[in-house]
N, C-alpha and C positions, 0 to 999 in steps of 0.2 A: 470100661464098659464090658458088659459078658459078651458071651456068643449067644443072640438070639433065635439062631436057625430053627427054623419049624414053630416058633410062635404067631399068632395075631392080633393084632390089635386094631381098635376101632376108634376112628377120630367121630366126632357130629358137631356139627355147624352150619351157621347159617353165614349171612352174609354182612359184614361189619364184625368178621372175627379182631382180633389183636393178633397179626401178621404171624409175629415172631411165637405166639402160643399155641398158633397151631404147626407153622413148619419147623420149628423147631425139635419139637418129640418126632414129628412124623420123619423130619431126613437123619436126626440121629440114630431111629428106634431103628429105620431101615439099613442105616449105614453098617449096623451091626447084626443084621439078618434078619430082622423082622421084618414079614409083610403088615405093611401098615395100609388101609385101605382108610378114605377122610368119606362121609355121606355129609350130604343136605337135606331138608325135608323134602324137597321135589327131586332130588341128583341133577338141578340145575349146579352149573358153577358157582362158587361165592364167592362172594370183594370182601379183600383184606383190607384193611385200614391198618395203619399205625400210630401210635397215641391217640387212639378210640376214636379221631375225628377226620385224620388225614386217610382218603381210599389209598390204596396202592395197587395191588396185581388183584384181576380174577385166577381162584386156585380150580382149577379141574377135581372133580368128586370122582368116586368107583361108583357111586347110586345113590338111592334114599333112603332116610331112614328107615322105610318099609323092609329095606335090604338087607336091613341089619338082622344075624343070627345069631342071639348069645352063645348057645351052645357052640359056635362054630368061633369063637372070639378068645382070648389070655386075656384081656384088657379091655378096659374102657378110656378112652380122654375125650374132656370136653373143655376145649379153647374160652377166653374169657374174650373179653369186648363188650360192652356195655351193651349194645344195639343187640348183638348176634345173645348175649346172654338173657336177654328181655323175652326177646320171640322166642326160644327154645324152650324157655321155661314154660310155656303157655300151651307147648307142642304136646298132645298127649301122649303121641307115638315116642318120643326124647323122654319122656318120663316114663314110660312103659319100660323102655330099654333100662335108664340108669336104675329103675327099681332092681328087674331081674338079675341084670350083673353084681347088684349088691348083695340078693336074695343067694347069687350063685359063688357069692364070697370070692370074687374076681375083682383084679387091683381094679379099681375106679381112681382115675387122676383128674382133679378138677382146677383149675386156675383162676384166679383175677376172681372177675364177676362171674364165674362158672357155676357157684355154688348155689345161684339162686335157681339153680335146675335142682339141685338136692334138696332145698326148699321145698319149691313147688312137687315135687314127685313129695312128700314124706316122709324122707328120709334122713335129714338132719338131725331131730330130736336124739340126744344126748349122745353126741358126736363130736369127737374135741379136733377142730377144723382152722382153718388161717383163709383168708381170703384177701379181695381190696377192702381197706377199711371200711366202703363205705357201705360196704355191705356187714359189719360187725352188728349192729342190730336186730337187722333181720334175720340173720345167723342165731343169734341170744335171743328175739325172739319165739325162735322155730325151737329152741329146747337145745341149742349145740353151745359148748364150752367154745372161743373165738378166741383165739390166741395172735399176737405179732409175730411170727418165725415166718424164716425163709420159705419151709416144711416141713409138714404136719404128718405123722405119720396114725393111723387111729385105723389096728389090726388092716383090712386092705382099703380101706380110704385113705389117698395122699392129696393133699392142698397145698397148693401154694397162693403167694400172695400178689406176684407180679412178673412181668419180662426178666427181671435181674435177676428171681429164683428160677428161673429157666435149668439152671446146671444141676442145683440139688434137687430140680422137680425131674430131670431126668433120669437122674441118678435113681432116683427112690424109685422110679417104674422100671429103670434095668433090673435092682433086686428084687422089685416084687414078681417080676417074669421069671428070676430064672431059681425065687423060692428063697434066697436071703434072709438076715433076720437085718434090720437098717436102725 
């Protein structure tokens, strides 16, 4: 992993994230000098779950999505979970933002069921993406190429498909931070 110092990055989630997809990037990307700040749409706390159904800890937020500054961000990541990816996608505020960071050609890192936020925002069409399968149609539907890889790399959209790509879904947002070619 690089040296992150002086990056930012923005998590967004709600509550019934997939544990391990949001603290994962968040205590790596920081381990290695990023400020990593996580929103919810209120900046209430949100319940992790693990394997989409088991809660586990409430994770403490820096704010709300309201909060959020693109210009003021390196990155975007948006946590999978089935629950937390349903409601966000529906959020107009979460769709405002992943549009802009996309419009602002900033890595955007999406996991699991994350990508039904790129969906509903517009911005899948003709996008070559990896997600949980079981969202592979809706993905094909929306106009994006839907691939089985661990991760998907598509100029600064990275996808992955689950907990296990965790490593190379990290990996690919330490080079997109610090400008790589992956």
């Amino acid at each position: 992993m690089s040296d992150l110092t002086g990056k930012h990055v923005a998590i967004i989630a709600g509550d019934y994230f997939e544990e391990p997809e949001l603290l994962v990037p968040r205590d790596e990307l920081r381990k290695n000098g990023a400020t990593v700040k996580v929103y919810s749409k209120d900046g209430q706390p949100i319940q992790a779950t693990q394997g989409d159904v088991n809660p586990t800890q409430k994770v403490e937020v820096d704010g709300s999505f309201d909060d959020v500054a693109v210009d003021g961000i390196d990155a975007l990541v948006v946590p999978g979970g089935s629950v937390n990816a349903d409601h966000i996608r529906m959020d107009e505020t979460a769709q405002r933002i992943l549009r802009d960071v996309d419009e602002a050609g900033k890595p955007l890192a999406i996991i699991c069921h994350g990508p039904w936020l790129l969906v509903s925002a517009g911005r899948a069409g003709g996008r070559r993406v990896t997600s949980w399968p079981s969202l592979a149609d809706d993905l094909r539907n929306a106009g994006a190429e839907w691939v089985d890889e661990e991760v998907v790399i598509d100029g600064h959209l990275i996808t992955s498909r689950k907990p296990d790509d965790l490593p190379a879904f990290v990996g690919a947002i330490d080079a997109a931070l610090v400008g790589a070619q992956v």
